[in-house]
PyMOL commands that place a pseudoatom at each C-alpha (Angstrom):
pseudoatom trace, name=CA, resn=UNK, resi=1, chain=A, elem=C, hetatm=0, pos=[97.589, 113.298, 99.666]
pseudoatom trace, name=CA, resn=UNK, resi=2, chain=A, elem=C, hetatm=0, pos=[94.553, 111.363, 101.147]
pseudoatom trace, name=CA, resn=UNK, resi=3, chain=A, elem=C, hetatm=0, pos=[92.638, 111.976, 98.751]
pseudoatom trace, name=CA, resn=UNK, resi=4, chain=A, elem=C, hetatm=0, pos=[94.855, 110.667, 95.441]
pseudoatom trace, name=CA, resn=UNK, resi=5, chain=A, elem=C, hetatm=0, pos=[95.488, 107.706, 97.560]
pseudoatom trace, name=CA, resn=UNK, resi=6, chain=A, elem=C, hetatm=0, pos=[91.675, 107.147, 97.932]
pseudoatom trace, name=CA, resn=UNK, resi=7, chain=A, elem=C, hetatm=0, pos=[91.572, 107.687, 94.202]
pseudoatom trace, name=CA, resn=UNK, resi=8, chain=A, elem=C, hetatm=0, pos=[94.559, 105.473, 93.415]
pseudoatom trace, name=CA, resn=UNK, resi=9, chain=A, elem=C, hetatm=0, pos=[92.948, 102.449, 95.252]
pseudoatom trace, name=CA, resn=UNK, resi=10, chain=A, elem=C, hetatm=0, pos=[89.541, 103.145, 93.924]
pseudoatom trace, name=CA, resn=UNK, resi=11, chain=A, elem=C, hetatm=0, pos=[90.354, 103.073, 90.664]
pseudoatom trace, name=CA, resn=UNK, resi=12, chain=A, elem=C, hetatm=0, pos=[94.138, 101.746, 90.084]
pseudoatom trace, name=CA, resn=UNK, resi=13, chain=A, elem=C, hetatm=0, pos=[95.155, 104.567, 88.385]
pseudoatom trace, name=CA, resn=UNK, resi=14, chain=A, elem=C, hetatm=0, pos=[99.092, 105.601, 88.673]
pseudoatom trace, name=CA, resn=UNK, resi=15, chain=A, elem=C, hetatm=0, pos=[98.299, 109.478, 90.214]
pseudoatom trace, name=CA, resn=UNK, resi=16, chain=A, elem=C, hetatm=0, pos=[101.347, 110.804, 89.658]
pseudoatom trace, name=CA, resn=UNK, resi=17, chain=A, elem=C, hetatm=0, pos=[100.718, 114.875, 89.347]
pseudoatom trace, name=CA, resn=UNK, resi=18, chain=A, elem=C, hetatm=0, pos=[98.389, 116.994, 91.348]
pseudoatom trace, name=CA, resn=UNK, resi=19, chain=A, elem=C, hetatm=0, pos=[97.000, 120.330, 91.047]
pseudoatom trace, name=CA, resn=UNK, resi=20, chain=A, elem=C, hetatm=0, pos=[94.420, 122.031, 94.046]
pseudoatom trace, name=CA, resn=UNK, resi=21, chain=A, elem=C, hetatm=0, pos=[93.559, 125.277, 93.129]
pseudoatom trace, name=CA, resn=UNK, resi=22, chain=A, elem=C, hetatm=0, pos=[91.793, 127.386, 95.504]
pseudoatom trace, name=CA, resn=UNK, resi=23, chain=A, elem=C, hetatm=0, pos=[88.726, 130.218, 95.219]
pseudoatom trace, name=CA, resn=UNK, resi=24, chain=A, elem=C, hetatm=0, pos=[90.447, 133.204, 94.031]
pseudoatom trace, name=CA, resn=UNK, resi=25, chain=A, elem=C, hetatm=0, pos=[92.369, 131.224, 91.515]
pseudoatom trace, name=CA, resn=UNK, resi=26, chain=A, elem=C, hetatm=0, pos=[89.919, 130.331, 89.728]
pseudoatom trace, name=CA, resn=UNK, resi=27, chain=A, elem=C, hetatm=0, pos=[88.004, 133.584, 89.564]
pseudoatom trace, name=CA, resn=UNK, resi=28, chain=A, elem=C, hetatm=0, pos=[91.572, 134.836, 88.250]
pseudoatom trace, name=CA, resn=UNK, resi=29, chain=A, elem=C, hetatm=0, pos=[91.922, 131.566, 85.569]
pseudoatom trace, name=CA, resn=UNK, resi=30, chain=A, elem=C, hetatm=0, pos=[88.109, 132.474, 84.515]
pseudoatom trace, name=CA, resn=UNK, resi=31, chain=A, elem=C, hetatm=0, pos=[88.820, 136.155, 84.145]
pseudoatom trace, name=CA, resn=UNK, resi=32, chain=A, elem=C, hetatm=0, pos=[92.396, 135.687, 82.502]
pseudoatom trace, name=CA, resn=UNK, resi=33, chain=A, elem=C, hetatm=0, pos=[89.871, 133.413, 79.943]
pseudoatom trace, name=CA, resn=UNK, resi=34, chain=A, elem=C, hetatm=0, pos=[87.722, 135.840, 79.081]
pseudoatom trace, name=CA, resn=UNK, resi=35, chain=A, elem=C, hetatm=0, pos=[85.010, 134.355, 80.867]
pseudoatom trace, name=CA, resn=UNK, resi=36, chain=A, elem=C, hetatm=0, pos=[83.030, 131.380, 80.044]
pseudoatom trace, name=CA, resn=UNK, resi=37, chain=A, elem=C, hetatm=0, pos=[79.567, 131.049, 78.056]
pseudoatom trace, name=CA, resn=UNK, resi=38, chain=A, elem=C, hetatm=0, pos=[77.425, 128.793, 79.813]
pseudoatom trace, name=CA, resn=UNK, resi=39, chain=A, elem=C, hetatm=0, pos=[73.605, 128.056, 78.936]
pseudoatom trace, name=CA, resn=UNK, resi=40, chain=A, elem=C, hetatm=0, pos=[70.675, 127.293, 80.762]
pseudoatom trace, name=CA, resn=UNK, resi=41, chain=A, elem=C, hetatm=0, pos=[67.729, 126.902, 79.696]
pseudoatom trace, name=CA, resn=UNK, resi=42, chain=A, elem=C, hetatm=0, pos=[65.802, 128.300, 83.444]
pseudoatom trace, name=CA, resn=UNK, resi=43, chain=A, elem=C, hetatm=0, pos=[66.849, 130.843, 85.729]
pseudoatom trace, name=CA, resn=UNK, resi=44, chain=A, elem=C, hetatm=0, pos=[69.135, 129.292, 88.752]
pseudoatom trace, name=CA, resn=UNK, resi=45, chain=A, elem=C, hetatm=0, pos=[68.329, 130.653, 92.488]
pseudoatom trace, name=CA, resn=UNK, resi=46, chain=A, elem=C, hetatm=0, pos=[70.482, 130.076, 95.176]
pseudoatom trace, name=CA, resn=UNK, resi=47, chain=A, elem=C, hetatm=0, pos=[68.480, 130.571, 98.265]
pseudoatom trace, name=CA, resn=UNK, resi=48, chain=A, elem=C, hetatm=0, pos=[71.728, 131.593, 99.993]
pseudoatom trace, name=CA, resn=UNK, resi=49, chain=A, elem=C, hetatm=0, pos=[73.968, 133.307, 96.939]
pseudoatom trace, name=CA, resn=UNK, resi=50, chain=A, elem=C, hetatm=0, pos=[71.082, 134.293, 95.064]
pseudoatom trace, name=CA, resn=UNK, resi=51, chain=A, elem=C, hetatm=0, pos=[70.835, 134.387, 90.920]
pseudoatom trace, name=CA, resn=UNK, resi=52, chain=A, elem=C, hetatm=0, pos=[73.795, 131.940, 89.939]
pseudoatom trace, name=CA, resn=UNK, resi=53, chain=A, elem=C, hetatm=0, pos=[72.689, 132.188, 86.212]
pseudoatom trace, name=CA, resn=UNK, resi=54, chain=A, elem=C, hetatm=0, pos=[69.595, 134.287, 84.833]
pseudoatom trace, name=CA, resn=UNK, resi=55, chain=A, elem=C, hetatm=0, pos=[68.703, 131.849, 82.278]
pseudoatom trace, name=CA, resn=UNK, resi=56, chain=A, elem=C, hetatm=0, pos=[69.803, 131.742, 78.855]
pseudoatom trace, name=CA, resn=UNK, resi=57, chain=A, elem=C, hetatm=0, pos=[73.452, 132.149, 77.238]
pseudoatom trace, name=CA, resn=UNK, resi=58, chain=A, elem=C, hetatm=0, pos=[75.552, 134.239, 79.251]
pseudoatom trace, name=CA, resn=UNK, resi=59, chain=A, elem=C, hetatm=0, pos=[79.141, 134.732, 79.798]
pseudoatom trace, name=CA, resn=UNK, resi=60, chain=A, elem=C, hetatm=0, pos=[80.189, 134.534, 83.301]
pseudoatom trace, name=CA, resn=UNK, resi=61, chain=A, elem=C, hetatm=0, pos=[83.090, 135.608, 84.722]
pseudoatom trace, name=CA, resn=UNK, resi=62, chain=A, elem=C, hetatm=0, pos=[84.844, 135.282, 88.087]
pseudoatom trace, name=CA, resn=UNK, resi=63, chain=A, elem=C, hetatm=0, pos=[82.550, 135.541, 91.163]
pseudoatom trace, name=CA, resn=UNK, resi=64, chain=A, elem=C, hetatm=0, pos=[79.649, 134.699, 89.400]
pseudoatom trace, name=CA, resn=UNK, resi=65, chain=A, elem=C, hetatm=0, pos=[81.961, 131.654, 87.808]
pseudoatom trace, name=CA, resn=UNK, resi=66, chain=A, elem=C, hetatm=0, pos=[82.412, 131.046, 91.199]
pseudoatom trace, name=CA, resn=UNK, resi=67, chain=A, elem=C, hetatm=0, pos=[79.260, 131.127, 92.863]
pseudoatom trace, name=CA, resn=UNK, resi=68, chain=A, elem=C, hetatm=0, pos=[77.241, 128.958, 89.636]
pseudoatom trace, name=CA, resn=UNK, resi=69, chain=A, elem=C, hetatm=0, pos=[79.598, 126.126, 90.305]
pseudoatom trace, name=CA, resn=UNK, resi=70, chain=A, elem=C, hetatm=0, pos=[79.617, 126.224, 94.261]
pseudoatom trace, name=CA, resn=UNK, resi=71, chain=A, elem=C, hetatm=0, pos=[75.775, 126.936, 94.705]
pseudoatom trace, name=CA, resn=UNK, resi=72, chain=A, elem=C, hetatm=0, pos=[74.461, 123.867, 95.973]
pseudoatom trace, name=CA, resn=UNK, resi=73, chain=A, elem=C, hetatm=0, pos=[70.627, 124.933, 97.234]
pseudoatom trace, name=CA, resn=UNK, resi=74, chain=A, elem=C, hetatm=0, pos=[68.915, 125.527, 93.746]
pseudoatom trace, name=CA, resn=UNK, resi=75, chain=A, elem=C, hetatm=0, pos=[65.144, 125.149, 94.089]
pseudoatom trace, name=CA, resn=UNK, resi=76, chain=A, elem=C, hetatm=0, pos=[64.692, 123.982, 90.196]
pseudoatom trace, name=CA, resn=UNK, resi=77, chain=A, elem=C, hetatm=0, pos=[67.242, 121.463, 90.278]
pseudoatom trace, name=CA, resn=UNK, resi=78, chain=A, elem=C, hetatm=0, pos=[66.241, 120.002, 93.639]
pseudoatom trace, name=CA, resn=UNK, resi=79, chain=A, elem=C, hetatm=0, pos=[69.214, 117.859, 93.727]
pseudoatom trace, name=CA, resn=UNK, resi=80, chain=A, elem=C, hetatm=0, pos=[71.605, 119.211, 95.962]
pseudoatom trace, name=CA, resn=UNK, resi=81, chain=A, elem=C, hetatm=0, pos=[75.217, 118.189, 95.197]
pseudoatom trace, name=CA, resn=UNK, resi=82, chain=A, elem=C, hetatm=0, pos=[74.092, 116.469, 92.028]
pseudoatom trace, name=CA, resn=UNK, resi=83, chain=A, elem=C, hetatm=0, pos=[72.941, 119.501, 90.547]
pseudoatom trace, name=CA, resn=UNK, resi=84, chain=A, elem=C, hetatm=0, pos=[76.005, 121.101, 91.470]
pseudoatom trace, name=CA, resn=UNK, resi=85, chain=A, elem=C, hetatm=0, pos=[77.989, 118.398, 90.542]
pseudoatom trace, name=CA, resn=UNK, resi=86, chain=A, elem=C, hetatm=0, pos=[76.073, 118.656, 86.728]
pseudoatom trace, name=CA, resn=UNK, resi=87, chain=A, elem=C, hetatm=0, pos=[76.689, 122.445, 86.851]
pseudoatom trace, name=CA, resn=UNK, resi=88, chain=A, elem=C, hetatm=0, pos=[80.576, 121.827, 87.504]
pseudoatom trace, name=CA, resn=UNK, resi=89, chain=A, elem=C, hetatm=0, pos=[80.551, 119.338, 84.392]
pseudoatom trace, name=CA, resn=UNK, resi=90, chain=A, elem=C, hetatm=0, pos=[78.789, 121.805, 82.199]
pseudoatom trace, name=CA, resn=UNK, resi=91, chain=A, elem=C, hetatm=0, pos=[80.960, 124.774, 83.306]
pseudoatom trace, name=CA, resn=UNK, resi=92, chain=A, elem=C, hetatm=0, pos=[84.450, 122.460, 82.736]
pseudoatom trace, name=CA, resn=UNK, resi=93, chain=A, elem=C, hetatm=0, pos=[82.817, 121.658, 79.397]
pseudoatom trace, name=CA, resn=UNK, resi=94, chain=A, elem=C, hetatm=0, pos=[81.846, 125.069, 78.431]
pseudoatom trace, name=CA, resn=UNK, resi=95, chain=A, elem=C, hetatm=0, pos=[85.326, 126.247, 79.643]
pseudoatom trace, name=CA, resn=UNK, resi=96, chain=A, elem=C, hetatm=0, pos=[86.937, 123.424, 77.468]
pseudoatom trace, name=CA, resn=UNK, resi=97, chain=A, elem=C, hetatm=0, pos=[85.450, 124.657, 74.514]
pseudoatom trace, name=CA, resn=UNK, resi=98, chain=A, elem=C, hetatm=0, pos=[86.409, 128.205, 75.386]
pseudoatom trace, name=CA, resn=UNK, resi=99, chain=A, elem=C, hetatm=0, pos=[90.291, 127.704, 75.554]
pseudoatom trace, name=CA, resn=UNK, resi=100, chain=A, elem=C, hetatm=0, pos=[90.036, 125.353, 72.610]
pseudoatom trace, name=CA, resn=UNK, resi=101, chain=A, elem=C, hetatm=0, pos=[87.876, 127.665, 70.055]
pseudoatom trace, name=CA, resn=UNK, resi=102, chain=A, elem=C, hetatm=0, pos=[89.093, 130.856, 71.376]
pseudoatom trace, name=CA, resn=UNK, resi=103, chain=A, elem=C, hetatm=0, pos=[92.403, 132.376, 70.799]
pseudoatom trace, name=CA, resn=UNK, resi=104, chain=A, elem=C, hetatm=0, pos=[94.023, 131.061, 74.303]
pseudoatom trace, name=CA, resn=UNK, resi=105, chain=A, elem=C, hetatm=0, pos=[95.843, 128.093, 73.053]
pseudoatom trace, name=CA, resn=UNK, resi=106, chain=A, elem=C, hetatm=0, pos=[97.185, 129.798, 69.638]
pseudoatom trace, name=CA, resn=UNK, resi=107, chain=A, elem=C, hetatm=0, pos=[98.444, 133.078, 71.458]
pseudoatom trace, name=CA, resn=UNK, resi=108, chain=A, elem=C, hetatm=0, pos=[101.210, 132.194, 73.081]
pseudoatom trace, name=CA, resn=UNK, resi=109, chain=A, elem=C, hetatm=0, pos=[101.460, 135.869, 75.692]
pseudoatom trace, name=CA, resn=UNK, resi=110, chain=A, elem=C, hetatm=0, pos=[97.576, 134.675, 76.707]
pseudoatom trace, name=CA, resn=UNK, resi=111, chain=A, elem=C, hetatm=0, pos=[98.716, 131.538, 77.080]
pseudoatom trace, name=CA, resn=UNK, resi=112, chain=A, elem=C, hetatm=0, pos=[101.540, 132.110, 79.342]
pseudoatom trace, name=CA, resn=UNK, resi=113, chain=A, elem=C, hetatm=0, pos=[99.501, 134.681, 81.582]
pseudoatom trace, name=CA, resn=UNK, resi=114, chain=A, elem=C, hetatm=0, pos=[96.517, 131.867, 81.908]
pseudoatom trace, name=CA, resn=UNK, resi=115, chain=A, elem=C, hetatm=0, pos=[99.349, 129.026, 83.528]
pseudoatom trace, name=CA, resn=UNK, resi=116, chain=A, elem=C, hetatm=0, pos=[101.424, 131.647, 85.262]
pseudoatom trace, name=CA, resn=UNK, resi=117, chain=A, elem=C, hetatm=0, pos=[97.993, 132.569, 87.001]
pseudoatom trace, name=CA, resn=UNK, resi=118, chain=A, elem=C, hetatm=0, pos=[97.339, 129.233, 87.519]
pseudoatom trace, name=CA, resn=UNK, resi=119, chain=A, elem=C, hetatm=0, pos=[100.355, 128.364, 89.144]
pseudoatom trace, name=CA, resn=UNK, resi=120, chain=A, elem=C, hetatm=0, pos=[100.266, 131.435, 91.006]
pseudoatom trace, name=CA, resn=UNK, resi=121, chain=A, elem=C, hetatm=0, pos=[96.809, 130.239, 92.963]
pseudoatom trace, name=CA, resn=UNK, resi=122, chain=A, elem=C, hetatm=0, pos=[97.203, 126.280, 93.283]
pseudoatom trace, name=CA, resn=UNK, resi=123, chain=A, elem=C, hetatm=0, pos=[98.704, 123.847, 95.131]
pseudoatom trace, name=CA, resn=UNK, resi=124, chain=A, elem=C, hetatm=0, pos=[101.008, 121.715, 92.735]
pseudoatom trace, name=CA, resn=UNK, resi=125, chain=A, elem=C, hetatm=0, pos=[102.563, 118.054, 93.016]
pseudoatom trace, name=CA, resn=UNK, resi=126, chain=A, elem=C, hetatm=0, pos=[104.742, 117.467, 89.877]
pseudoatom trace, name=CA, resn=UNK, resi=127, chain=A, elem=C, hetatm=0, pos=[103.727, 119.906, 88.217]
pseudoatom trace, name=CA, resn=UNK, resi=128, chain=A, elem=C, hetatm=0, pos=[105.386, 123.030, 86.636]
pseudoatom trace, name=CA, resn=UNK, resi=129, chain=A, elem=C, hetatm=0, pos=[104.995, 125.756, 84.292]
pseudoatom trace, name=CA, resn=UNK, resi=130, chain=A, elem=C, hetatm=0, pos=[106.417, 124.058, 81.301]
pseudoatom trace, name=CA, resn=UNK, resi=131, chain=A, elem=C, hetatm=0, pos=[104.101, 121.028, 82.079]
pseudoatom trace, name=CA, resn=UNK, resi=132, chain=A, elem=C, hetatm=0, pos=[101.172, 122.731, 81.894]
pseudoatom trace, name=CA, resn=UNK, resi=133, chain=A, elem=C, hetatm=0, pos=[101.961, 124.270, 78.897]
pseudoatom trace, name=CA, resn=UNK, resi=134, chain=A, elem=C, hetatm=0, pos=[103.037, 120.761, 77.112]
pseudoatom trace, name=CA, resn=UNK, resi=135, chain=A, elem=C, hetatm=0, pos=[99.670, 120.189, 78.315]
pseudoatom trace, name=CA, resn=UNK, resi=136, chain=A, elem=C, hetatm=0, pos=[97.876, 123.367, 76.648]
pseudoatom trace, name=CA, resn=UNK, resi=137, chain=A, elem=C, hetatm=0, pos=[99.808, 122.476, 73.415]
pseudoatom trace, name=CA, resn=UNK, resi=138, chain=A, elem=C, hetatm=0, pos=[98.827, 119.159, 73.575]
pseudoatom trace, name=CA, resn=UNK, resi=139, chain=A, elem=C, hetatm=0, pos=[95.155, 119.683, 73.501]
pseudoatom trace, name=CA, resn=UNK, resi=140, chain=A, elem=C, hetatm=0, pos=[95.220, 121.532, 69.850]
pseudoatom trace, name=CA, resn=UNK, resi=141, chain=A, elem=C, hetatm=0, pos=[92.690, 119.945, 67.649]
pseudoatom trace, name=CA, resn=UNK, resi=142, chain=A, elem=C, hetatm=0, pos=[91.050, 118.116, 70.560]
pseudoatom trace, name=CA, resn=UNK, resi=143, chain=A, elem=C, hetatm=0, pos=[86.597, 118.377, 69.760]
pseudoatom trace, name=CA, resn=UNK, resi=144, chain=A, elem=C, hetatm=0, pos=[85.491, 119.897, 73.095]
pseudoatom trace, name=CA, resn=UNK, resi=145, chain=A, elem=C, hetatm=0, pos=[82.612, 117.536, 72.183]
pseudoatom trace, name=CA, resn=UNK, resi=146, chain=A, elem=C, hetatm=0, pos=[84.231, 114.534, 72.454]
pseudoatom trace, name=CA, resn=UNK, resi=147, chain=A, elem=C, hetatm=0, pos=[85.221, 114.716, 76.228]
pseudoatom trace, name=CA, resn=UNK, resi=148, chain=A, elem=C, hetatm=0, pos=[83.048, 113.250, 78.268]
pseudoatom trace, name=CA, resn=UNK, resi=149, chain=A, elem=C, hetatm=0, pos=[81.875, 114.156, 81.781]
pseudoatom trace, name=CA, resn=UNK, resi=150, chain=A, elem=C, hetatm=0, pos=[80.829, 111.538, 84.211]
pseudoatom trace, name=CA, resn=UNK, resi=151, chain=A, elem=C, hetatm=0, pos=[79.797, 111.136, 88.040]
pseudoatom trace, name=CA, resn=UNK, resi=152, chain=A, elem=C, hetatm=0, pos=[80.572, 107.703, 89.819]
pseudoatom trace, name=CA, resn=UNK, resi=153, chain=A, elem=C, hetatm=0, pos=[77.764, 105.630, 90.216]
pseudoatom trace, name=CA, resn=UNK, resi=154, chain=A, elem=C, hetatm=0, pos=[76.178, 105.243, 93.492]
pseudoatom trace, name=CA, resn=UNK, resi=155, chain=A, elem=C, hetatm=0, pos=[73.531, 103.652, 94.939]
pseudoatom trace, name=CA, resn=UNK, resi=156, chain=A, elem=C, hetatm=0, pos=[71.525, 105.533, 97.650]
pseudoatom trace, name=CA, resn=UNK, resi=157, chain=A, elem=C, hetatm=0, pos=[72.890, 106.988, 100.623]
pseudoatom trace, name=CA, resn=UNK, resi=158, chain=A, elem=C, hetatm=0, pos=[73.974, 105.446, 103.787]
pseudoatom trace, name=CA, resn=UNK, resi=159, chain=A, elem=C, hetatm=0, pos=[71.497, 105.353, 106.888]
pseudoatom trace, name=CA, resn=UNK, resi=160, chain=A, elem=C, hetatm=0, pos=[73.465, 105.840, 109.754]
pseudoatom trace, name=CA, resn=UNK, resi=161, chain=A, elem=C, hetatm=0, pos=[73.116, 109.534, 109.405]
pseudoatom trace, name=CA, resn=UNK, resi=162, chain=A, elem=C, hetatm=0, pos=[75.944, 110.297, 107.686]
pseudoatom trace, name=CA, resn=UNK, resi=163, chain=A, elem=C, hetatm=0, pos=[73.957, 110.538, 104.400]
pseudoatom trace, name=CA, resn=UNK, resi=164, chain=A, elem=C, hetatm=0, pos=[77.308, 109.402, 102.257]
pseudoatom trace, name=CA, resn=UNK, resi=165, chain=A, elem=C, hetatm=0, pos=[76.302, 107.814, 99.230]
pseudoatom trace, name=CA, resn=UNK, resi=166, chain=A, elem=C, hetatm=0, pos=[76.946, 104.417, 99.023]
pseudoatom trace, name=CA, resn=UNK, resi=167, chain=A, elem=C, hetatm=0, pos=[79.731, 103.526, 95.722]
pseudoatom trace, name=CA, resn=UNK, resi=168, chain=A, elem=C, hetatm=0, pos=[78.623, 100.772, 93.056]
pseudoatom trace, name=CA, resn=UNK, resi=169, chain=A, elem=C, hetatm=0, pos=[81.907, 99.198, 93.288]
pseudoatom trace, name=CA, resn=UNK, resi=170, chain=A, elem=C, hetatm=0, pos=[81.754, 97.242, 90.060]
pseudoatom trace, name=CA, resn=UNK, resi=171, chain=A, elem=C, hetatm=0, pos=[80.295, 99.809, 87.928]
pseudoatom trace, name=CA, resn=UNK, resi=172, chain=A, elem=C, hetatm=0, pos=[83.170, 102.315, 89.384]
pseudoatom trace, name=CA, resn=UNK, resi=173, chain=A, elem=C, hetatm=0, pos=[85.362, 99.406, 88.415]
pseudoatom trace, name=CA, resn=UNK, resi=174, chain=A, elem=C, hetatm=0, pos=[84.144, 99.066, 84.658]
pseudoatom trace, name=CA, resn=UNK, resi=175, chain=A, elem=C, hetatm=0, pos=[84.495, 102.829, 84.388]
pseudoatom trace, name=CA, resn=UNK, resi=176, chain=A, elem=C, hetatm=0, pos=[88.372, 102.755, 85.616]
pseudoatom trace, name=CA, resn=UNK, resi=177, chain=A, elem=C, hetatm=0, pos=[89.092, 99.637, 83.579]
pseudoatom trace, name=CA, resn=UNK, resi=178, chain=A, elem=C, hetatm=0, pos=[88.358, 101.120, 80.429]
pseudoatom trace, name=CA, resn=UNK, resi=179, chain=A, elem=C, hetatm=0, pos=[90.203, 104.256, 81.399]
pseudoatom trace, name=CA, resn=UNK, resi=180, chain=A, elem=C, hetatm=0, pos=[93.332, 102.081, 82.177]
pseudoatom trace, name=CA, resn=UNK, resi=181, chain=A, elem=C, hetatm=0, pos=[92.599, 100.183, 78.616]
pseudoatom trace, name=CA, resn=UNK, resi=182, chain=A, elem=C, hetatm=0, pos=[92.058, 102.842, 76.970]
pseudoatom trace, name=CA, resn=UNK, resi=183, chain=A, elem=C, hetatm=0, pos=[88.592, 101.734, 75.660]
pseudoatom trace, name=CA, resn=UNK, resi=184, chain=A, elem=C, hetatm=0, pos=[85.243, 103.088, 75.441]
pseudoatom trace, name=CA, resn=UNK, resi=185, chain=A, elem=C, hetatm=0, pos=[83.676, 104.044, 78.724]
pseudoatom trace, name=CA, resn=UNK, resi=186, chain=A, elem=C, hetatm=0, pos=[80.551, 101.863, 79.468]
pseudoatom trace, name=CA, resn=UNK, resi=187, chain=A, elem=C, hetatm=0, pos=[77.575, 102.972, 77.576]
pseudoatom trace, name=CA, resn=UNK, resi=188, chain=A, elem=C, hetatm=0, pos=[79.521, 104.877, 75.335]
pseudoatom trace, name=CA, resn=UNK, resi=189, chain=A, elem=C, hetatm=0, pos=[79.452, 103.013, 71.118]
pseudoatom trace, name=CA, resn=UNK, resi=190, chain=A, elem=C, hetatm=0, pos=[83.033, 101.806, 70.039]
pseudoatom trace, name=CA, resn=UNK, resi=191, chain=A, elem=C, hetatm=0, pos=[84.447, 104.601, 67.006]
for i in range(1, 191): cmd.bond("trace and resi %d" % i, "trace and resi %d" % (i + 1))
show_as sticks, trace
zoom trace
């Protein structure tokens, strides 16, 4: 609840349904997939989990899901939670594309297992079973590749220790805005 009031009065946003889903749940969502195809182009180490992805196209399935979007101390990306937070956005893409061009949204039995899992392993506000499959439906004939993925801007980290990163307020607030307006995100050309 803390957190979708933070979000509410960062970006003014009407949060009205929320979904927390934890560890095992989404090894189970990945699995009930089919696993997801995700490319890179170097292998990713993990100094503490080890290989997160050998390099190239492969299709990864629950732990190893897991453990390529949690691993936050790869040497090549030398980014920490940045390159983690990149990794996320490329999995969540690569899994968009996966329900969308696979058969998970046009058969309705894989369908139903995917939410039922789902709902099985998160924490819900507002949400129910026949939501999230008005949801499913509704994303037929969405382009994966038109969704975009974005991190809020900051601007350095704090210095009293803490190392939080410090929020560019207004370019947080252009990004919201044309959420709420429905318009192009910044940077991104009007269709």
């Amino acid at each position: 609840k803390c957190l979708v009031k933070t979000l509410t009065q960062m970006s003014g946003l009407n949060i009205n349904r929320f979904i927390a889903m934890d560890f095992e749940g989404f090894e189970k969502v990945v699995n009930q997939i089919g696993g997801v195809n995700v490319c890179s182009t170097v292998p990713l180490y993990d100094y503490e989990i080890g290989y997160v992805h050998r390099g190239g196209n492969r299709k990864l399935t629950g732990k190893r899901a897991l453990n390529y979007v949690r691993a936050r101390n790869v040497s090549v990306e030398g980014n920490g939670d940045y390159g983690r937070i990149k990794r996320q956005q490329v999995f969540m893409s690569s899994l968009l594309r996966s329900a969308l061009s696979g058969d998970v949204l046009t058969n309705p039995a894989k369908l139903n297992r995917i939410v039922n899992t789902f709902i099985e392993y998160s924490t819900v506000d507002n949400v129910d079973t026949n939501s999230l499959i008005q949801l499913a439906e509704s994303m037929q004939g969405v382009d994966a590749g038109r969704v975009t993925f974005l991190t809020i801007p900051t601007s350095g980290t704090t210095t009293d220790g803490a190392n939080n990163e410090i929020p560019r307020t207004e370019d947080i607030d252009a990004i919201f805005n044309a959420i709420i307006d429905d318009k192009p995100l910044p940077g991104e050309k009007k269709e």
